[in-house]
C-alpha positions, 0 to 999 in steps of 0.5 A, a space after each residue: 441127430 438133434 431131430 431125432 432126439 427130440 423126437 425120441 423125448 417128444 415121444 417119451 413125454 407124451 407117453 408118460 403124461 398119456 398114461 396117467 390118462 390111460 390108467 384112469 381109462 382102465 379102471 373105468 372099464 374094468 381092464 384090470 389084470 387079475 392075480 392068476 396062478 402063474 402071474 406075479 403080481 399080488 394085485 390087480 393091476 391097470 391094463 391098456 397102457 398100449 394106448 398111451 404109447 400109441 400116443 406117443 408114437 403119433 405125437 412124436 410123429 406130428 412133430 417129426 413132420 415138421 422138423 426141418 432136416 426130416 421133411 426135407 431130406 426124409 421126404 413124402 416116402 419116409 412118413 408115408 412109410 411111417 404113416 403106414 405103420 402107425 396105421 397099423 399099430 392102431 390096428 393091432 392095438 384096438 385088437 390088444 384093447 378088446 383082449 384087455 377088456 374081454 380077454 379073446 381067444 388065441 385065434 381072434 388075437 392071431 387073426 388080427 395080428 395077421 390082418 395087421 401084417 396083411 395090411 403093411 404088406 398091401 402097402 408096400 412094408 414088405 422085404 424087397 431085397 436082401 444085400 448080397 456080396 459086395 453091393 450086389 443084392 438078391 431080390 424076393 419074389 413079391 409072394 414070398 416077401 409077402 409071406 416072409 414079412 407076416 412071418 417075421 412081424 407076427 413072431 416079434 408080436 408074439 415074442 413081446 408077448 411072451 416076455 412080458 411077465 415081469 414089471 418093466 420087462 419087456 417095455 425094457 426089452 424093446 426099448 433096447 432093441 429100438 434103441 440099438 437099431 436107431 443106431 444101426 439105421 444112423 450109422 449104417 447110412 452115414 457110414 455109406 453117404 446115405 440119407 440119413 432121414 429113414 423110416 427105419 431110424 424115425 420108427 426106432 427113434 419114436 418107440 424107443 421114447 414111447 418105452 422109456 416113457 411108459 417105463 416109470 409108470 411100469 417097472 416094479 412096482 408097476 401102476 399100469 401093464 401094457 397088457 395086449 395092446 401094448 405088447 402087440 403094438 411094440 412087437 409090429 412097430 420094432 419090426 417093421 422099422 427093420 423091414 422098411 430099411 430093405 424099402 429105401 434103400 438099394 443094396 449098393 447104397 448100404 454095403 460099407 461098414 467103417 473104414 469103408 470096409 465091408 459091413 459084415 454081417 449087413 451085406 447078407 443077413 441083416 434085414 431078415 436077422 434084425 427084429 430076430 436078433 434083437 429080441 433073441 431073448 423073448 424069442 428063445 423063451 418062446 421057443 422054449 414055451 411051445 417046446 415045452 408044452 408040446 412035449 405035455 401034449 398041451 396047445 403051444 399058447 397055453 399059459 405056465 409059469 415057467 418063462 426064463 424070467 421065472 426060473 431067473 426069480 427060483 434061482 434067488 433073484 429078485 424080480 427088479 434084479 430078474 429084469 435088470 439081468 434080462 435087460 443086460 441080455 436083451 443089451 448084449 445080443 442087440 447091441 453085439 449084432 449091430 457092432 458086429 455089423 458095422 465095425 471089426 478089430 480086436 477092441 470090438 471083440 474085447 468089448 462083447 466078451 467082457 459084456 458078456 463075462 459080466 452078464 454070465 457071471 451077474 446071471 447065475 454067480 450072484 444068487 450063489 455070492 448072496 448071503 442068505 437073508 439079504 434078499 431084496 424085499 420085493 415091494 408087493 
């Protein structure tokens, strides 16, 4: 646990000091969000605050590899894994950058986002298997691993996206989420006397640092966005770590939750589930957006200014405490599916329905309970 804190502040730090850079490199370029119709912001802002965080991923992997306990246990296969979808990253970062600076289309986008999945599954990042029963497994077809794994990565590439409309919000978002999966990943092999060393907790472990190293420099008011390159970049990293935990290990190995009983939702479902679960708030709100503009007869990435986090601001909510509420929902569905997944009793449920009451009643009671005239000043 030691090393995997100190890669988590590695990374964290190595973002923070690497944005200062970044912002100057934005600026330089022109990759400066200009205010649009549907956008929040009253100024134009810094883009390219992906490139910092794709420092502090590989800064935090250098450093893992030479941790004692991570090279020895994690072995050739753990960084190999990882290695691989830093490469990736960088790939769908550099697409991320050139849409900051030149703002490509759609399509350009989608296609790198597909080469970048392309090139993960080429190299081994692809669902193998899923737990099935106790400690049997199903296994996929390598075709339809193939296709289920592009699937899934680019969805959460675009559900980062998606969400990324308020200042912190999404850095947020994924940070919680990489957080709640570290734990899963750590407990679920300790729980099963496995390895701890895994590509899934070494992933987890480095993007949730990069986040909340950007995050000083991203919530409101924000000196930089993360803009495509950011987003592109926490959307693959988020799920392949989920990905590569169906590559390490056999489905016998991880089908125990605690007491030794079995884990509940893992043995089925988890692997597929993951990314999806723990980013369920952008993901509804992408849902939501291609719904919504089909019905208009507009093409489903045409831009609006309807996203949940701007219906959070019309009901009276202020934009810092808009993100702090989708950040206690990004929390509550994360971190309700991992506990779910590994533990059972009344206490586990008592804990999720009181988290849950909180957040309903902070969502939607708080604007009504506010008096008029109280609203937090919104600081641009």
């Amino acid at each position: 646990m030691r090393e995997y804190l100190l890669v988590f502040l590695v990374a964290g730090a190595a973002t923070y000091l690497l944005t200062v850079i970044a912002r100057e490199i934005a600026l330089r370029t022109g990759a400066v969000a200009k205010v649009r119709d549907r956008d929040i912001h009253a100024e134009p802002i810094p883009y390219l605050g992906g490139l910092a965080m794709l420092g502090g991923l590989t800064a935090a992997y250098v450093v893992a590899h030479h941790l004692p306990f991570l090279s020895h246990s994690g072995g050739p296969f753990v960084f190999h894994d990882a290695r691989i979808v830093l490469i990736a990253g960088a790939m769908i970062c550099a697409v991320g950058t050139l849409d900051d600076l030149f703002e490509l289309d759609a399509l350009t986008k989608l296609g790198g986002q597909v080469l970048a999945a392309g090139f993960l599954v080429l190299n081994g990042i692809q669902y193998l298997y899923f737990p099935q029963g106790q400690g049997g497994q199903f296994s996929l077809d390598p075709a339809q691993g193939a296709l289920l794994t592009a699937f899934v990565i680019v969805a959460t590439i675009n559900a980062v996206n998606f969400v990324d409309g308020l200042d912190g919000l999404a850095t947020g978002v994924v940070a919680i989420g990489a957080i709640a999966f570290f734990f899963f990943c750590y407990q679920l092999t300790n729980l099963n006397n496995a390895s701890l060393a895994s590509t899934g907790a070494l992933l987890s472990a480095m993007l949730g640092g990069a986040c909340v190293g950007f995050l000083p420099h991203n919530v409101n008011p924000a000196r930089l966005f993360m803009g495509d390159s950011g987003s592109m970049l926490l959307g693959l990293v988020l799920s392949a770590s989920a990905i590569t935990l169906t590559g390490q290990y056999s489905g016998t190995e991880l089908s125990k939750g605690a007491m030794g009983s079995p884990a509940s939702l893992a043995p089925t479902f988890l692997p597929l589930a993951l990314p999806i679960t723990l980013l369920v708030v952008p993901i509804a709100d992408l849902v939501l957006a291609v719904i919504r503009r089909t019905r208009r007869g507009q093409a489903f990435y045409h831009p609006d200014k309807e996203h949940l986090h701007h219906r959070l601001l019309e009901i009276g909510h202020s934009q810092r405490r808009a993100v702090l509420i989708m950040w206690m929902w990004a929390a509550l569905v994360a971190g309700s599916t991992v506990v779910i997944s590994l533990y059972t009793g009344p206490v586990m449920w008592s804990s999720i329905a009181a988290a849950a009451v909180v957040t309903v009643t902070l969502t939607f009671l708080l604007p009504v309970l506010r008096r008029p005239g109280t609203a937090e000043p919104e600081t641009r």
